[in-house]
Short mmCIF file of the C-alpha atoms (twelve columns), coordinates in Angstrom:
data_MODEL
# 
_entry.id   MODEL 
# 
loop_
_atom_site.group_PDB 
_atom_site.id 
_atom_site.type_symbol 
_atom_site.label_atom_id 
_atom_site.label_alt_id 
_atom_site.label_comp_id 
_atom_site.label_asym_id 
_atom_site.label_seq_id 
_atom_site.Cartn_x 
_atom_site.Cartn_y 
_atom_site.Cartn_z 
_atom_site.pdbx_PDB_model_num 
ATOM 1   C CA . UNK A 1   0.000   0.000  0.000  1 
ATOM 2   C CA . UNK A 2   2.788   2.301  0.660  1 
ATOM 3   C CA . UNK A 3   3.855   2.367  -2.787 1 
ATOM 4   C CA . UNK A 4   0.375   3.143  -3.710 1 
ATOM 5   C CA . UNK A 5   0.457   6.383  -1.786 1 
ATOM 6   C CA . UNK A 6   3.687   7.553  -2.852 1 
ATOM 7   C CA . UNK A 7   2.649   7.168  -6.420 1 
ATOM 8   C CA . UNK A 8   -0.486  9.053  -5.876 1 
ATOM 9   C CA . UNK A 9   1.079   12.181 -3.864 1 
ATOM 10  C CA . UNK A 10  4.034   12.392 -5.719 1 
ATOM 11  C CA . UNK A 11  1.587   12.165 -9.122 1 
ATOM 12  C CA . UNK A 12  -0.358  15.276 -8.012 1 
ATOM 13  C CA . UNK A 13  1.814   16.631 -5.409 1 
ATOM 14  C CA . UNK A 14  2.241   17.868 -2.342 1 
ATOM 15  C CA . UNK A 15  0.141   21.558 -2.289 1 
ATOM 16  C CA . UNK A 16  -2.958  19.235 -4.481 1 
ATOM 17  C CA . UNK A 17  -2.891  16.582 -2.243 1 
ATOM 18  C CA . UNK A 18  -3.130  19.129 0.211  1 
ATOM 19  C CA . UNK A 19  -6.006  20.442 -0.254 1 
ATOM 20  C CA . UNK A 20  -7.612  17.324 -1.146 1 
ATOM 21  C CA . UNK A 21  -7.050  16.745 2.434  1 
ATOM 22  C CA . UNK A 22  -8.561  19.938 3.592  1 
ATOM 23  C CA . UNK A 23  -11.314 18.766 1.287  1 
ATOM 24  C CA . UNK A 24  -11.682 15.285 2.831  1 
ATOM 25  C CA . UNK A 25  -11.611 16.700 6.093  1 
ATOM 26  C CA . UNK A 26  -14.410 19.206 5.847  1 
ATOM 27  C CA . UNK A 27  -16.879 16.286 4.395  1 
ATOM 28  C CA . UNK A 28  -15.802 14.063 7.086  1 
ATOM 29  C CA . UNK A 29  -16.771 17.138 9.266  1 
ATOM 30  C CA . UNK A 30  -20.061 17.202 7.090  1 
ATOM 31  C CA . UNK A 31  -21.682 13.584 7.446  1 
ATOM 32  C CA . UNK A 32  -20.434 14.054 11.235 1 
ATOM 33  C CA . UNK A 33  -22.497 16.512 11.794 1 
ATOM 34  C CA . UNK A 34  -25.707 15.703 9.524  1 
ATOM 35  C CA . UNK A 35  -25.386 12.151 11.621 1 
ATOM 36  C CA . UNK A 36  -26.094 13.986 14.876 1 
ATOM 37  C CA . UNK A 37  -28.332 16.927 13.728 1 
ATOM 38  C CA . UNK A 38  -30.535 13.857 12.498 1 
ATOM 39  C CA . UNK A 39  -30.260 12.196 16.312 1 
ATOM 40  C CA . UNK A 40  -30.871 15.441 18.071 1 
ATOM 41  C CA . UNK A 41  -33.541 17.241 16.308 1 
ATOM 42  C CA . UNK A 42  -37.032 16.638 14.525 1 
ATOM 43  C CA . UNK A 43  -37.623 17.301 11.106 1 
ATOM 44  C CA . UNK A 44  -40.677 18.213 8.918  1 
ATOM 45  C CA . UNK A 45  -38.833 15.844 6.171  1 
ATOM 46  C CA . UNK A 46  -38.367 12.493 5.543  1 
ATOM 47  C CA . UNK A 47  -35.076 11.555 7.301  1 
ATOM 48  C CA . UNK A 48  -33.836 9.574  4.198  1 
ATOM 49  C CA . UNK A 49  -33.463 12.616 2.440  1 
ATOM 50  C CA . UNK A 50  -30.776 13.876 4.957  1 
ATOM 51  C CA . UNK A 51  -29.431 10.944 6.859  1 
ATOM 52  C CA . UNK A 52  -25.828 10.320 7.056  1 
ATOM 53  C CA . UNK A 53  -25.196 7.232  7.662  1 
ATOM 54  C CA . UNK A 54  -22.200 5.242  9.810  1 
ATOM 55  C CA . UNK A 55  -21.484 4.034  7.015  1 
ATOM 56  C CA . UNK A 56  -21.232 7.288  5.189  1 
ATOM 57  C CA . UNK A 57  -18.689 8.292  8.086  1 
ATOM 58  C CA . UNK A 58  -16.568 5.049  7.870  1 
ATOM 59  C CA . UNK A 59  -16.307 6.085  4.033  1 
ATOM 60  C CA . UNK A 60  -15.072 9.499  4.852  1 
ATOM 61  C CA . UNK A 61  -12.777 8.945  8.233  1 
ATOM 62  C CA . UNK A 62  -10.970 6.080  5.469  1 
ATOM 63  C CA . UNK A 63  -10.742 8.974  2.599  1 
ATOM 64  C CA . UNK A 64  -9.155  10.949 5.663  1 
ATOM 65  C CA . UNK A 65  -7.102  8.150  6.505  1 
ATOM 66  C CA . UNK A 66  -5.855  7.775  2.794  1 
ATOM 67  C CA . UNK A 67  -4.877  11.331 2.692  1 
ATOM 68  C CA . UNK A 68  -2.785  10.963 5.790  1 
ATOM 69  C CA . UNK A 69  -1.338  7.934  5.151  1 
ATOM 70  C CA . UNK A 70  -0.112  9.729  2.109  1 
ATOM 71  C CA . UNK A 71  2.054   12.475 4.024  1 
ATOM 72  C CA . UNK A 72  2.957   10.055 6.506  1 
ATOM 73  C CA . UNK A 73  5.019   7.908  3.597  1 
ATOM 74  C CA . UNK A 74  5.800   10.847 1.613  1 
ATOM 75  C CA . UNK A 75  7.791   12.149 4.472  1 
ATOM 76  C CA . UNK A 76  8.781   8.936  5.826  1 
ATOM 77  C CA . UNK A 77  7.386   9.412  9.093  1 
ATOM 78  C CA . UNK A 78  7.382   5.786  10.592 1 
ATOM 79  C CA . UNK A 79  4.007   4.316  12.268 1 
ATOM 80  C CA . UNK A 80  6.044   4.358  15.584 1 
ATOM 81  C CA . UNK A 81  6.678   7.367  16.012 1 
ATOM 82  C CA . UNK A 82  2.770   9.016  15.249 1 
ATOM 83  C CA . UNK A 83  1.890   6.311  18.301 1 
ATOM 84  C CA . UNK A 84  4.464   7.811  20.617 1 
ATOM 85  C CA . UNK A 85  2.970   11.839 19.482 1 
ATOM 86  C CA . UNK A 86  -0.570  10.367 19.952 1 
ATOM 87  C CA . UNK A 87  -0.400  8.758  22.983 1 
ATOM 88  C CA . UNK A 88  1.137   11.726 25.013 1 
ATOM 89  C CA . UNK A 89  -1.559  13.898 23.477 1 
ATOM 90  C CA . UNK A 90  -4.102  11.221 24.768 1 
ATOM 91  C CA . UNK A 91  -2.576  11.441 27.853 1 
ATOM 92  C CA . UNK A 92  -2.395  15.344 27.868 1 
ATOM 93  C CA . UNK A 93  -5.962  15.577 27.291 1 
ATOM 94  C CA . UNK A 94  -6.960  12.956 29.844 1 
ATOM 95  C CA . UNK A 95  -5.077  14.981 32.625 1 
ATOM 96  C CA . UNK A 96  -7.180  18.195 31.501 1 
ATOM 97  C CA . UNK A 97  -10.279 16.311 31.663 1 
ATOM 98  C CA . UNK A 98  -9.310  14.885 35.119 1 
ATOM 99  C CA . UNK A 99  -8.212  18.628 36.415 1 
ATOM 100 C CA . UNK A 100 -11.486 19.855 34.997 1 
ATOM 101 C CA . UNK A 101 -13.323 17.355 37.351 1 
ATOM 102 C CA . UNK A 102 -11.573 19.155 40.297 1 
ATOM 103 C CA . UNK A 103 -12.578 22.294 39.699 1 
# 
C-alpha cells in the first residue's frame, strides 16, 4: 500500500494533495455533523433525504485516513513514532479532563 500512496502524492503533489485533504476533512466534518443533527432534532422531512449514515462516516474517516497515510510515507514518518505523538496527546488531554473534574 505504501507504494500506492507515494505514487499518488508524488503524481499530483504535495500543495494538491493538500487540499484534497482539507477537502476530505471538511466532508468528514459534514456527514459528522448531519449524523447527529438527524439524532438530536425533529424534522418536517423524511429523514432519508438527509441521513448520514455510519457508514457514510466510515467512508469518509478512510478517505481521511488515505490522505494521511499519504504524508505520513511521503515524508517517511514511521508508524512508531505518530503512536508515541498520539499517545502523550491522549494522555495530555486525559489529565485536563481529570483537572477539569476538580474544579
Amino acid at each position: 500500500m505504501r507504494e500506492d500512496l507515494l505514487k499518488i502524492i508524488k503524481h499530483y503533489g504535495i500543495n494538491a494533495q493538500q487540499r484534497q485533504l482539507a477537502e476530505e476533512v471538511f466532508e468528514l466534518q459534514e456527514a459528522i455533523t448531519t449524523h447527529e443533527l438527524k439524532n438530536s432534532v425533529s424534522y418536517e422531512i423524511p429523514l432519508t433525504e438527509i441521513v448520514e449514515t455510519k457508514e457514510h462516516i466510515a467512508e469518509e474517516i478512510a478517505d481521511v485516513m488515505v490522505m494521511l497515510n499519504q504524508f505520513k510515507d511521503y515524508y517517511n514518518i514511521p508508524g512508531e513514532t505518530l503512536l508515541v505523538f498520539m499517545r502523550g496527546k491522549i494522555d495530555r488531554q486525559l489529565e485536563r479532563i481529570k483537572n477539569e473534574v476538580k474544579e
